[in-house]
KELUMDO-571749 format. One record per residue (C-alpha): x negated, y negated, z; residue in three letters; residue number from 1. Coordinates in steps of 0.25 Angstrom, whole numbers, m for minus. Layout:
N
node xx=X yy=Y zz=Z res=ALA n=NUM
...
//
This chain:
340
node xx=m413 yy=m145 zz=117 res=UNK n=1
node xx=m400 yy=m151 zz=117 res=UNK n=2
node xx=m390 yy=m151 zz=130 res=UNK n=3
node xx=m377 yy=m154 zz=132 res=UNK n=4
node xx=m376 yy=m161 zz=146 res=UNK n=5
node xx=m362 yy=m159 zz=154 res=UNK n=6
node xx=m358 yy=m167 zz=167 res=UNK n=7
node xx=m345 yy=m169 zz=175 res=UNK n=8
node xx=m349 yy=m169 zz=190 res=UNK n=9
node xx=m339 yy=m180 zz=193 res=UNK n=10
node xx=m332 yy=m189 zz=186 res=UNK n=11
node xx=m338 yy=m190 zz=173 res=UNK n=12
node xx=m337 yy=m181 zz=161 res=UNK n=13
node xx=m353 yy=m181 zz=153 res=UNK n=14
node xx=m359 yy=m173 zz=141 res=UNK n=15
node xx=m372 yy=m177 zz=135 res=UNK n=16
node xx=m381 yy=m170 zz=124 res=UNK n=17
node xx=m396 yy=m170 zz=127 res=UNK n=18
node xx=m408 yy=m168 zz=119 res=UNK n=19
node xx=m421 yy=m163 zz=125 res=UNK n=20
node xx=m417 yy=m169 zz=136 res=UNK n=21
node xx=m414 yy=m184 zz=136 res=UNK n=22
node xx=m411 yy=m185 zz=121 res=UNK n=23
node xx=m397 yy=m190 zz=124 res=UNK n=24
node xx=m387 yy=m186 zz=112 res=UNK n=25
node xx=m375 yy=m190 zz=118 res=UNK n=26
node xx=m370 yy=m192 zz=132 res=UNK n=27
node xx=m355 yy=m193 zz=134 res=UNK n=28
node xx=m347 yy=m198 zz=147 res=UNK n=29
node xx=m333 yy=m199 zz=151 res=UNK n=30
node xx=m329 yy=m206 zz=165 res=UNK n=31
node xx=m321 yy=m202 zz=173 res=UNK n=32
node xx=m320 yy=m217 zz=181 res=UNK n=33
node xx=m308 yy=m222 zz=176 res=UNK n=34
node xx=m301 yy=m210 zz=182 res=UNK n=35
node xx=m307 yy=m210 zz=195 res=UNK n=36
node xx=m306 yy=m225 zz=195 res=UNK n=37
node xx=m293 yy=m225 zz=201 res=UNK n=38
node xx=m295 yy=m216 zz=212 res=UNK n=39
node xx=m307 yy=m223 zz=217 res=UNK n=40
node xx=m317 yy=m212 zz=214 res=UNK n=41
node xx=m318 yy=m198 zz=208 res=UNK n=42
node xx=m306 yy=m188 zz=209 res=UNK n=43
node xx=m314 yy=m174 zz=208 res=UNK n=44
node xx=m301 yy=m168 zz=200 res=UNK n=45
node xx=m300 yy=m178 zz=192 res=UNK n=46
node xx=m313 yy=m179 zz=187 res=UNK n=47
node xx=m312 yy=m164 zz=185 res=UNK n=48
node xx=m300 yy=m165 zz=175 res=UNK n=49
node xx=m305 yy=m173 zz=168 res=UNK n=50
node xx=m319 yy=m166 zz=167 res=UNK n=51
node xx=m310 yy=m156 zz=161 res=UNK n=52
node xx=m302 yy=m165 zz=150 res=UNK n=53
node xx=m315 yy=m172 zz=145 res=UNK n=54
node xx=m327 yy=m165 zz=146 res=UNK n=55
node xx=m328 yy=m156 zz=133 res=UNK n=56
node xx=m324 yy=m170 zz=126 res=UNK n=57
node xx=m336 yy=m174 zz=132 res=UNK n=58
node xx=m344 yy=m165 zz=127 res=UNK n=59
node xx=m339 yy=m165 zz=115 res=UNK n=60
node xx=m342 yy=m178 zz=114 res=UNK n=61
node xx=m355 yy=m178 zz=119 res=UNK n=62
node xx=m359 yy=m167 zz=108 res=UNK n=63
node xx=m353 yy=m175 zz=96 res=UNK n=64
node xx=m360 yy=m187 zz=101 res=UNK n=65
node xx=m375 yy=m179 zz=100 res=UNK n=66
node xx=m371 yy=m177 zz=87 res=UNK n=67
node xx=m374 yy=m162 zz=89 res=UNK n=68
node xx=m366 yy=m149 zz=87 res=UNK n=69
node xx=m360 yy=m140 zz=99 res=UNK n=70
node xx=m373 yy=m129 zz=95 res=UNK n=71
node xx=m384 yy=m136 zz=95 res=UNK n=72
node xx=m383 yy=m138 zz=111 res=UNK n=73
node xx=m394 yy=m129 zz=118 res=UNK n=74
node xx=m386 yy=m130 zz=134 res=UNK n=75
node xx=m376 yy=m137 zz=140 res=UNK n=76
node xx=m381 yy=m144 zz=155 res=UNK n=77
node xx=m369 yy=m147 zz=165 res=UNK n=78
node xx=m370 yy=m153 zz=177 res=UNK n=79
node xx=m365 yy=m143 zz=190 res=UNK n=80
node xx=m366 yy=m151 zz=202 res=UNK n=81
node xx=m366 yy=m159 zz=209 res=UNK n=82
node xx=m352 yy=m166 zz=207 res=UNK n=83
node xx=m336 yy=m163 zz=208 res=UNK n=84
node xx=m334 yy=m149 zz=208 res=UNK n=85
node xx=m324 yy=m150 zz=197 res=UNK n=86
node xx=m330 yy=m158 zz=188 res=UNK n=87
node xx=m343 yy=m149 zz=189 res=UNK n=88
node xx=m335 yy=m138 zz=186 res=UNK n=89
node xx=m329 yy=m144 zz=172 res=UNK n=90
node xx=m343 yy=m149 zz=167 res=UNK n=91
node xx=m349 yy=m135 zz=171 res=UNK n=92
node xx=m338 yy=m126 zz=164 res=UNK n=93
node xx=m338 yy=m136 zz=150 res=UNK n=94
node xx=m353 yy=m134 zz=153 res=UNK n=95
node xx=m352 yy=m117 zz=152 res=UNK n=96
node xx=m343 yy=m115 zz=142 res=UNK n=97
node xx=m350 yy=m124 zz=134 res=UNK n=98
node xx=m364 yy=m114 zz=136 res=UNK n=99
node xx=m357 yy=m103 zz=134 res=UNK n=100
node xx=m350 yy=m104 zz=122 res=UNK n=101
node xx=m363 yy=m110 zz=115 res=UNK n=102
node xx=m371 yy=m99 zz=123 res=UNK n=103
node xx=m381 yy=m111 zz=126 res=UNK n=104
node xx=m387 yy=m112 zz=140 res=UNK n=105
node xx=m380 yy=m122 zz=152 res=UNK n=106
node xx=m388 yy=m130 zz=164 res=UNK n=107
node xx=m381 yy=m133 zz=175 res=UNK n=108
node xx=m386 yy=m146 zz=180 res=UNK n=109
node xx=m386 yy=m154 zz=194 res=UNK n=110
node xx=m380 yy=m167 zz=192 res=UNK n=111
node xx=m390 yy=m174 zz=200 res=UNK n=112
node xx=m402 yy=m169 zz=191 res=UNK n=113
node xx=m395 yy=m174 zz=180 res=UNK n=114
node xx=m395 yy=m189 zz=187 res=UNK n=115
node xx=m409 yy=m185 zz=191 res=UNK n=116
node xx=m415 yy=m183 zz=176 res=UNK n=117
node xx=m405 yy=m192 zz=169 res=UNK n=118
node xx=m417 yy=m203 zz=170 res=UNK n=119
node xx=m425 yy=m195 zz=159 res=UNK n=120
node xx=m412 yy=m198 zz=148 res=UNK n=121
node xx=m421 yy=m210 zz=148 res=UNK n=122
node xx=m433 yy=m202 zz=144 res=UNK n=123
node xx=m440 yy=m211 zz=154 res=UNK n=124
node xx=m454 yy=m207 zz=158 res=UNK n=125
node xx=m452 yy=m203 zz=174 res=UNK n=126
node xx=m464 yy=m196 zz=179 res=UNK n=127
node xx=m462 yy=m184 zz=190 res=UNK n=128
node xx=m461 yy=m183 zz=202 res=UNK n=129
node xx=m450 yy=m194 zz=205 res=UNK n=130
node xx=m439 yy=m197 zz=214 res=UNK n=131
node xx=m425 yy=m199 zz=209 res=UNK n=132
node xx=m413 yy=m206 zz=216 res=UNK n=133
node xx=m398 yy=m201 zz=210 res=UNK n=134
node xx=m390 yy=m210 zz=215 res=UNK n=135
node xx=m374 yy=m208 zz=210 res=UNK n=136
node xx=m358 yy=m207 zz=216 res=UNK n=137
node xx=m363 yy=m193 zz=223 res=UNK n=138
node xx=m377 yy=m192 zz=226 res=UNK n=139
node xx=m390 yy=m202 zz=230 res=UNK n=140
node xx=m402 yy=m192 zz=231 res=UNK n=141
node xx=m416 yy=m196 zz=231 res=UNK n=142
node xx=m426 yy=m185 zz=223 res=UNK n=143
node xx=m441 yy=m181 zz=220 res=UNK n=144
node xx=m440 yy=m176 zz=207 res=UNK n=145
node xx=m454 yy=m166 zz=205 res=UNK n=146
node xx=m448 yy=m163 zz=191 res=UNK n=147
node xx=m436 yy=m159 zz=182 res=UNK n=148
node xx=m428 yy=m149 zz=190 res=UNK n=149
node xx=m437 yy=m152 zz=205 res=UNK n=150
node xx=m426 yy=m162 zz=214 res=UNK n=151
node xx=m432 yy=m165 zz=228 res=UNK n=152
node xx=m420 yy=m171 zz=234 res=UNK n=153
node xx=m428 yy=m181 zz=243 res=UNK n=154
node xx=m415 yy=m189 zz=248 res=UNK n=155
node xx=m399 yy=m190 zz=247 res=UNK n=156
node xx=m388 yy=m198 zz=254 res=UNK n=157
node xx=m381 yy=m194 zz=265 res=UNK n=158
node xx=m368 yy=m200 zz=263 res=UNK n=159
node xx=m364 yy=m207 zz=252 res=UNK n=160
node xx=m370 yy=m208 zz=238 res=UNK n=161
node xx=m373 yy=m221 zz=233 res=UNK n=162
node xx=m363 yy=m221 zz=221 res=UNK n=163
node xx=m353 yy=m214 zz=232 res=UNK n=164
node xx=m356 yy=m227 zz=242 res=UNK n=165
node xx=m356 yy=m237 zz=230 res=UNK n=166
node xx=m341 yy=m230 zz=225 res=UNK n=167
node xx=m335 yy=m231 zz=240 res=UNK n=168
node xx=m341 yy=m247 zz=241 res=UNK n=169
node xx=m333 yy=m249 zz=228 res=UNK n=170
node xx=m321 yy=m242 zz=235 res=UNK n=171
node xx=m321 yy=m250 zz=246 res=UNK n=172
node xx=m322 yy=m263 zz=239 res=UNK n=173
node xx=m312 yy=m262 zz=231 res=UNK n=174
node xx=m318 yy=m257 zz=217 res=UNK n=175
node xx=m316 yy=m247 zz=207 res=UNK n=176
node xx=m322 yy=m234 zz=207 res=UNK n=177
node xx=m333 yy=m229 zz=204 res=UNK n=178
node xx=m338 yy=m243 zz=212 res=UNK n=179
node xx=m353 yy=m241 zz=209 res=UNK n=180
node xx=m352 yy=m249 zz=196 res=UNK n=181
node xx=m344 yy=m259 zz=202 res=UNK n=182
node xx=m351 yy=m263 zz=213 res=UNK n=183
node xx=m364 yy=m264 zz=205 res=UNK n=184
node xx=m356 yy=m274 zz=197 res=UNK n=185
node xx=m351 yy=m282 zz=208 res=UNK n=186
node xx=m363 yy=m283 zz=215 res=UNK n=187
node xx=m371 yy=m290 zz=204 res=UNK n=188
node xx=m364 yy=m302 zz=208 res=UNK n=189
node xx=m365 yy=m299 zz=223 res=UNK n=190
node xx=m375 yy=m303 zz=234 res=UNK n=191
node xx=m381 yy=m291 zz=237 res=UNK n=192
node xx=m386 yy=m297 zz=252 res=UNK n=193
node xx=m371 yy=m301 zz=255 res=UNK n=194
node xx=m371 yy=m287 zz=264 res=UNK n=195
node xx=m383 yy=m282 zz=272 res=UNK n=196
node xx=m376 yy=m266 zz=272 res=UNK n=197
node xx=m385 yy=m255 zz=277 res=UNK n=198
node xx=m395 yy=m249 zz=269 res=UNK n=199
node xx=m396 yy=m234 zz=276 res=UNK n=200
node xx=m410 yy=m230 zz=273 res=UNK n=201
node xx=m407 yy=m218 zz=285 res=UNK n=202
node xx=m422 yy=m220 zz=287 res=UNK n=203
node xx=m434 yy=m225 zz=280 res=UNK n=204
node xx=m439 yy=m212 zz=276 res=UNK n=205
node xx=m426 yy=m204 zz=272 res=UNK n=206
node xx=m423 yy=m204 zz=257 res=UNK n=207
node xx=m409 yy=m201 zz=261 res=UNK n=208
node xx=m396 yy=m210 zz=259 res=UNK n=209
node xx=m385 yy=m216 zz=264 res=UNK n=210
node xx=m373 yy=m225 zz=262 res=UNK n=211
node xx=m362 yy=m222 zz=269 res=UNK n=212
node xx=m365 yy=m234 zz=280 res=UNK n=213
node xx=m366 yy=m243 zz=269 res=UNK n=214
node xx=m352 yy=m239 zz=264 res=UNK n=215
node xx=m348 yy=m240 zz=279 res=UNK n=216
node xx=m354 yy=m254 zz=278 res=UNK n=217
node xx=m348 yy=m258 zz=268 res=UNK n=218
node xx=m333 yy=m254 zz=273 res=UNK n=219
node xx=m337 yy=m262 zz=287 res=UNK n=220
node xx=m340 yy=m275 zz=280 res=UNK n=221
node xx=m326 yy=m274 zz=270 res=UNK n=222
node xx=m319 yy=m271 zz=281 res=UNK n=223
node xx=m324 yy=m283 zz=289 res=UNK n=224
node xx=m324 yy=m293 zz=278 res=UNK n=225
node xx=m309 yy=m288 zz=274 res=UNK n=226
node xx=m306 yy=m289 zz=289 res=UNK n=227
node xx=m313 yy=m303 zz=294 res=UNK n=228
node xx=m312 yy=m310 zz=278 res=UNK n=229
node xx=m300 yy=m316 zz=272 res=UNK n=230
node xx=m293 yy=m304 zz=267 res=UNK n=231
node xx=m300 yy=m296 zz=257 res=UNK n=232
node xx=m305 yy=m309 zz=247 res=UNK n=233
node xx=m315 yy=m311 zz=254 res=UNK n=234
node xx=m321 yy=m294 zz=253 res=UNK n=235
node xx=m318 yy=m296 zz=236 res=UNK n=236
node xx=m325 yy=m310 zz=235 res=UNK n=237
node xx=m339 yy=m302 zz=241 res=UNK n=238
node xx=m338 yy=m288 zz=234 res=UNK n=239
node xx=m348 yy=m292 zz=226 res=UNK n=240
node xx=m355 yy=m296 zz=237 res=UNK n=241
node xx=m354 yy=m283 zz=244 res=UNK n=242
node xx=m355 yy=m274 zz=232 res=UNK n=243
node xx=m369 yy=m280 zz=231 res=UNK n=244
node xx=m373 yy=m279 zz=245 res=UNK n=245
node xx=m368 yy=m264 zz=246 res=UNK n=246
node xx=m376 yy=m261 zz=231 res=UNK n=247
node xx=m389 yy=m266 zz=237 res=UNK n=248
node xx=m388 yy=m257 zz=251 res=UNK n=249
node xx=m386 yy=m244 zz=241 res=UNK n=250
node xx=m396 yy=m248 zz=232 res=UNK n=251
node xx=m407 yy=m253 zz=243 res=UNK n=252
node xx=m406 yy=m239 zz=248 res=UNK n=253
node xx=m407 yy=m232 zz=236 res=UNK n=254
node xx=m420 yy=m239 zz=232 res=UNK n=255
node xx=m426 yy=m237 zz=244 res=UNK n=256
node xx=m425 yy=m223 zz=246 res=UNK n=257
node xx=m429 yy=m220 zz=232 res=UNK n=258
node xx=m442 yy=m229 zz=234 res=UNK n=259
node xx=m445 yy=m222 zz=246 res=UNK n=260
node xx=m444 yy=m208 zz=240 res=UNK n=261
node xx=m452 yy=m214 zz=227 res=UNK n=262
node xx=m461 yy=m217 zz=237 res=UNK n=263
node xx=m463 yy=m206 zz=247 res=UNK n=264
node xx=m465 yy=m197 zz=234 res=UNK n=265
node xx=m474 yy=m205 zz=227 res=UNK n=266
node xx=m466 yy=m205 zz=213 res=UNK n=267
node xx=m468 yy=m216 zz=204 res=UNK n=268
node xx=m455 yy=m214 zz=196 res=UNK n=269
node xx=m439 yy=m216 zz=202 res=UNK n=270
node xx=m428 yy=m211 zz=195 res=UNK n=271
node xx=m413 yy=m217 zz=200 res=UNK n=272
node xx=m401 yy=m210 zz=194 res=UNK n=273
node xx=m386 yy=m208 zz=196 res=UNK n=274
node xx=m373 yy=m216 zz=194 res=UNK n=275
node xx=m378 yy=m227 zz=204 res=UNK n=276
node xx=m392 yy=m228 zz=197 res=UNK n=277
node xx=m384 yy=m237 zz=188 res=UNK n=278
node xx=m382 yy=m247 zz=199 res=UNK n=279
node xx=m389 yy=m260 zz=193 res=UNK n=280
node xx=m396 yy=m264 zz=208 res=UNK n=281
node xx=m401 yy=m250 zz=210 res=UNK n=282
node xx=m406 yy=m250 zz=197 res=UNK n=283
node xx=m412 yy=m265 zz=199 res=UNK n=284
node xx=m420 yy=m263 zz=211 res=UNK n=285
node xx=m422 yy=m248 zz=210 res=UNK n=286
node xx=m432 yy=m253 zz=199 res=UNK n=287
node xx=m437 yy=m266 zz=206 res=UNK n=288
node xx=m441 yy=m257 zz=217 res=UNK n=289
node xx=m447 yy=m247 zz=210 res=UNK n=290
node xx=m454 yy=m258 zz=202 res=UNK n=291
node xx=m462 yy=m263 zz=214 res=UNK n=292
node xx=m465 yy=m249 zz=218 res=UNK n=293
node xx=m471 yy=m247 zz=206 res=UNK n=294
node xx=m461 yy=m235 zz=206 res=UNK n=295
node xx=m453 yy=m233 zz=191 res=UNK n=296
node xx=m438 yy=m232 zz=193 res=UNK n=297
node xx=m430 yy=m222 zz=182 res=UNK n=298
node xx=m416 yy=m225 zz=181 res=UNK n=299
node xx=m406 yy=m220 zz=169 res=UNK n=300
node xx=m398 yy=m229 zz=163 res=UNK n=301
node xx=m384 yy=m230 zz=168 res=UNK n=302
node xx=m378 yy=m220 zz=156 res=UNK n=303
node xx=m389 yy=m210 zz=164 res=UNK n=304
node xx=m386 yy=m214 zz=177 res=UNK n=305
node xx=m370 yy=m209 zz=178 res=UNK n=306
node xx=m367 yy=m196 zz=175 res=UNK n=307
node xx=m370 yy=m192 zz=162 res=UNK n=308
node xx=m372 yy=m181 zz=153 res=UNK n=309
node xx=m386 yy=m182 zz=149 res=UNK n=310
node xx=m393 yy=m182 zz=163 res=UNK n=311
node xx=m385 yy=m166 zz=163 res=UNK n=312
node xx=m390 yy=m165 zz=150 res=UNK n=313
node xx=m405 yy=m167 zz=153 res=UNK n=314
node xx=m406 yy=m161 zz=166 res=UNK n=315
node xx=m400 yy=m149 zz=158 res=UNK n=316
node xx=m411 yy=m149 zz=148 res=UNK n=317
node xx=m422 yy=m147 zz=158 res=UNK n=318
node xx=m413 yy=m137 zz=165 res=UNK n=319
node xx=m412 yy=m130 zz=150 res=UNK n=320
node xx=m430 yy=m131 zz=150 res=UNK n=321
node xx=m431 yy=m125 zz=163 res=UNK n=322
node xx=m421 yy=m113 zz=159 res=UNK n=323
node xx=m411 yy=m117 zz=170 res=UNK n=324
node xx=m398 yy=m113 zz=165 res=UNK n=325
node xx=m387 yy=m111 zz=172 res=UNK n=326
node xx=m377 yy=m100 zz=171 res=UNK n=327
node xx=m361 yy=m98 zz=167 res=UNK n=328
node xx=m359 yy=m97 zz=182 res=UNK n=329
node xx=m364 yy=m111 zz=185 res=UNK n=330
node xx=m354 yy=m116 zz=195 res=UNK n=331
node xx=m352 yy=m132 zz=199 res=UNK n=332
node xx=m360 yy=m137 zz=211 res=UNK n=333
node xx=m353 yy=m150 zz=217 res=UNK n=334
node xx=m364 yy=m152 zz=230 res=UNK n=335
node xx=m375 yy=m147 zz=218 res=UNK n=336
node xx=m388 yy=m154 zz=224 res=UNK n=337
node xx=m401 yy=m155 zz=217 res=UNK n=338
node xx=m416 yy=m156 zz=224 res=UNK n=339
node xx=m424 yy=m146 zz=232 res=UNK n=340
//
């Protein structure tokens, strides 16, 4: 079975052809970052046009790549929420009128499952049930995950996503966007204990987020070291210092929740994915923590872990097994959720 895999939720512009589900043949990206950039996050109309200008370059690309020709594709999988409205709409209309000229089926995808089951590109051997963490720019849910296509959503912020917190930090630093990447650099040379900012556990047995204090944290003590320091030198000399500090209280949280819900349900497997899944101290002590739990941590490799092609691609092959497919009329979704 071979699937063509479209996504273009937000500012990236993916095609991937899939075999059989994780056979990946090709997986073809195109940033949008360097547009953005200079606006300090994402313009939704800008990301929209040029959805529009690249995207059947893409998939071009992504098809010559496979080595494969245009009729040997069985369906077309397309993500359709949840994302910026526009660019939704250019991957989903590409995504029919491809169907419809072959006459071969389309899945609509949620974006979510896609970072939910990109862990199997890996062809890891994950036992269900297990929880999952997605953690990225727009979402941090926590999930019990019975089997493909069965989401309990178990927890979710309440504020602010992590990616979302670690972008607004960046910002207020000083950095460039997307500010993520950045501070996960910066903070490798930093002390990590220079800050002690609030780590907002709500309470012990809540498997919801939040990180909008710690943003609020983190605005009081540059404003009071740009205030009582000598002029702003002394802010620049500790970012490092600071981004480190601010990385752990994300991270601390995030591994703590996740470990209580692993725990509550008894699983023995943990999947983290999303675009902050490639944070190098998530990563670190997510696996040291599950490592004296006896618990066994599945995370993609980065390539897997940002948006991408393949993840729409493989969620779409089980959609395609299941006979889930979608019809012409299938409309964008931008508040799309995913779980019972």
């Amino acid at each position: 079975m071979l699937i063509l895999g479209i996504e273009t939720s937000c500012d990236e512009t993916a095609a991937a052809l899939v075999s059989d589900g994780n056979d990946v043949l090709s997986d073809i990206l195109f940033s949008q970052s360097e547009i953005h950039g200079r606006y300090g996050g994402v313009v939704p109309e800008l990301a929209c046009r040029r959805h529009i200008e690249i995207i059947d370059k893409v998939a071009t690309s992504a098809i010559e790549t496979a080595g494969i020709k245009t009729g040997e594709i069985d369906a077309v999988s397309v993500t359709h929420g949840p994302g910026l409205v526009g660019a939704l709409l250019v991957g989903v209309s590409f995504a029919k009128s491809f169907a419809y000229s072959l006459g071969i089926p389309m899945m609509g995808v949620n974006h979510l499952e896609g970072h939910l089951l990109s862990v199997f590109l890996e062809k890891e051997d994950i036992i269900f049930p297990f929880v999952a963490l997605i953690v990225s720019g727009g979402h941090t849910n926590l999930y019990y995950v019975r089997d493909t296509g069965h989401y309990t959503l178990l927890g979710r912020t309440m504020d602010d996503a992590a990616g979302e917190a670690f972008d607004k930090a960046a910002k207020m630093l000083g950095l460039e966007y997307p500010g993520g990447p950045l501070i996960d650099r910066l903070a490798k040379s930093g002390d990590p204990e220079y800050i002690r900012f609030p780590r907002a556990y709500l309470s012990r047995e809540s498997l919801d987020f939040s990180f909008s204090g710690l943003k609020t944290a983190l605005l009081n003590h540059i404003n009071n070291d740009t205030l009582y320091g000598s002029e702003r030198n002394r802010l620049s000399v500790r970012i490092p210092d600071i981004a480190a500090s601010f990385q752990q209280a994300i991270v601390d949280v995030l591994v703590e929740k996740t470990m209580l819900a692993a725990n509550k349900y008894n699983v023995k497997d943990v999947v983290v994915a999303g675009g902050v899944a490639v944070n190098s101290m998530l990563r670190d002590k997510m696996g040291s923590r599950g490592n004296s739990e006896g618990i066994r941590i599945h995370i993609p490799r980065p390539r897997y872990c940002t948006d991408n092609g393949a993840m729409i691609a493989l969620a779409g092959h089980h959609h395609f097994r299941n006979k889930r497919f979608s019809s012409l009329d299938l409309a964008p979704v931008a508040n799309l959720t995913l779980g019972e």
